[in-house]
N, C-alpha and C positions, 0 to 999 in steps of 0.2 A: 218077160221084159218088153218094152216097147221104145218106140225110137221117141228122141227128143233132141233139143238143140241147144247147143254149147258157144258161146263165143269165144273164138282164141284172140288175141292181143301182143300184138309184137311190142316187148317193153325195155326192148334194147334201141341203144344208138345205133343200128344200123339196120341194113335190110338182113332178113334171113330165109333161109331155107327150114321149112318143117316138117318133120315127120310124125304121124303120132299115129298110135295100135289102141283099140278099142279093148280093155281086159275084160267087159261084159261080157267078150261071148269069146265063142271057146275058136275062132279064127286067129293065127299067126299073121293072117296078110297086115299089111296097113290099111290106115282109113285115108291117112294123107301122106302122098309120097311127096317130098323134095317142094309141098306147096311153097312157093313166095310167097313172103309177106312183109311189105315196107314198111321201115321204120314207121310208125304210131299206127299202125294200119292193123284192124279188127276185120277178122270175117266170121262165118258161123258155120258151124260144122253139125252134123245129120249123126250121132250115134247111139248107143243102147243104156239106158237109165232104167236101175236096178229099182227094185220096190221100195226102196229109199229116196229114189227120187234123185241119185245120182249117177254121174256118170265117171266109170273110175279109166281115165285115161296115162297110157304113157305116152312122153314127146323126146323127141331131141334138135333142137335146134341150133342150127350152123349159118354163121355169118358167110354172105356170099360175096363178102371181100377179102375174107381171109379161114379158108376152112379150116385152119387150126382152130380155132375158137368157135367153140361149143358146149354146151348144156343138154341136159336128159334130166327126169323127175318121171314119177309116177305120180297122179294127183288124183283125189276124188273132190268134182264139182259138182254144184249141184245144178238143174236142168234150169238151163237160161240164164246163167251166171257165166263171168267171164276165167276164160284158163288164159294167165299171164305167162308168157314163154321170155325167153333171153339168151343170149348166147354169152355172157360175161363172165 
């Protein structure tokens, strides 16, 4: 496998917290702990993309105004496309 990049995109009304674990390779750690990420706010993230050309991540995101409300998914994207998160 080789490394490639992924856009995440916060598509909640509000700010959150993210975390998300790389399932490409055979690590438990996280890739991203507790990253912020503001309301409409895209960053890009460094992980492993499979000979298909995706990368199959899990997240879970918590609103940092109210950490009851939260969301988790497992997703496969494909390399340089955007992974949509939320907390609603």
């Amino acid at each position: 496998m080789s490394q490639g990049t992924v856009y995440v995109e916060n598509r909640d009304s509000a700010d959150l917290f993210v975390t998300i674990y790389d399932r490409n390779t055979a690590s438990a750690d996280p890739i991203w702990t507790n990253e912020r990420l503001n309301d409409d706010e895209t960053k890009s993230l460094i992980c492993e993309i499979d000979g298909g050309g995706e990368a199959n991540l899990e997240w879970i995101a918590v609103r940092t105004d109210d950490p009851t409300v939260k969301s988790s998914a497992t997703e496969k994207v494909d390399e340089n496309s955007t992974l949509e998160v939320y907390a609603n």
